[in-house]
N, C-alpha and C positions, 0 to 999 in steps of 0.2 A: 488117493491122489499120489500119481508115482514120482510128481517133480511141479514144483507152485511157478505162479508167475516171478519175472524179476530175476535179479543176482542169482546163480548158480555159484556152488563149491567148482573150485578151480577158474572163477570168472566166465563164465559164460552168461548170456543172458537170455532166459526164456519169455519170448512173447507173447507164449500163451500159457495154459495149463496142461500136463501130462498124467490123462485119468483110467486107471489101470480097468478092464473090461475085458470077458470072455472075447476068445475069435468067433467071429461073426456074431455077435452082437448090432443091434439096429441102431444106426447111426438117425438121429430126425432134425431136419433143418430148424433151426434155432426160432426164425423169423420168416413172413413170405419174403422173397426176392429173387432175384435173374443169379444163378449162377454162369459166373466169367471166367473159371477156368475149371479142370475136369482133365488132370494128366497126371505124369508122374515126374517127381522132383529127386535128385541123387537123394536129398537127409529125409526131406519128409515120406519119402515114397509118393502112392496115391494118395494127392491132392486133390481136395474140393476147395474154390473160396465163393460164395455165394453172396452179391451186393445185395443191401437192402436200403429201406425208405433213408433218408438224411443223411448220407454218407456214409452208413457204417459196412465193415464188411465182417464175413465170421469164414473163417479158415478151419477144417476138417481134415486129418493129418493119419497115417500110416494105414490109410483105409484097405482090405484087402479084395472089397469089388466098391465100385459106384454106380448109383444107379440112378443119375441123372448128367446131362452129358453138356458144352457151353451152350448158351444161348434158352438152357430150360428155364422156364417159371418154376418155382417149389414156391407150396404154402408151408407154414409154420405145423410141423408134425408130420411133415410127409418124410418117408422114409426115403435117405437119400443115398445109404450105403453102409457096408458091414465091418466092424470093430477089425482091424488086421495088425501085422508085425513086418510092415513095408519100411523099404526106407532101412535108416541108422538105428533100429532099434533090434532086440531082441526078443520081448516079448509083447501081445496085444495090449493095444493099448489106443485109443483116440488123443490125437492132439490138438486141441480146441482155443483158436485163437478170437479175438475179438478186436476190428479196428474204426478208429475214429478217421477216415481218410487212410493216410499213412499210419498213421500215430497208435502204436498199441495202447491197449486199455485193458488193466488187469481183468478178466471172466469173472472171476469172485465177487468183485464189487454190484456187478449187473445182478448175477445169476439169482440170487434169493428176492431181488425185488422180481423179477420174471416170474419168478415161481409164485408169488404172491398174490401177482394182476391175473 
């Protein structure tokens, strides 16, 4: 883990987590859903956010290819694009958001009940 959700040193606030990962490494959609955007952002670089069932959406961050474009279905494990150093970053790395609507929601908290179902 290159940087946790929440309060950052010098105040910043991270919305997701920043999890350090070979370049091109295989990015896999979290959950099925419609991904609704599929571009590039000045900090994040290449962006994915992909909506799923009950509001939530999950955000995919310094991607170096994507390889689902807006408007696609992804199921849960499909391979949606490769670990990169886009964006404000220096090294590879995925930045992996999780939100309730608007509202972010620490990854940590979800992630090992995921792993578990």
């Amino acid at each position: 883990m290159l940087s946790g959700y929440g309060r950052q040193d010098g105040g910043s606030f991270n919305d997701g987590v920043n999890l350090a990962a070979a370049a091109g490494s295989v990015v896999k959609a979290a959950a099925d859903g419609t991904v609704t955007y599929a571009g590039r952002d000045e900090t994040y670089g290449n962006l994915m956010l992909v909506e799923h069932a009950n509001g939530w959406i999950t955000a995919y961050a310094h991607l170096e290819a994507m390889y689902a474009k807006s408007g696609d279905t992804v199921k849960q494990g499909a391979m949606i694009g490769r670990v990169g150093a886009t964006g404000k970053v220096k090294e590879p790395q995925l930045h992996f958001e999780l939100r309730q609507g608007k509202q972010p929601v620490d990854p940590m908290l979800l992630m090992p009940k995921l792993a578990a179902s």
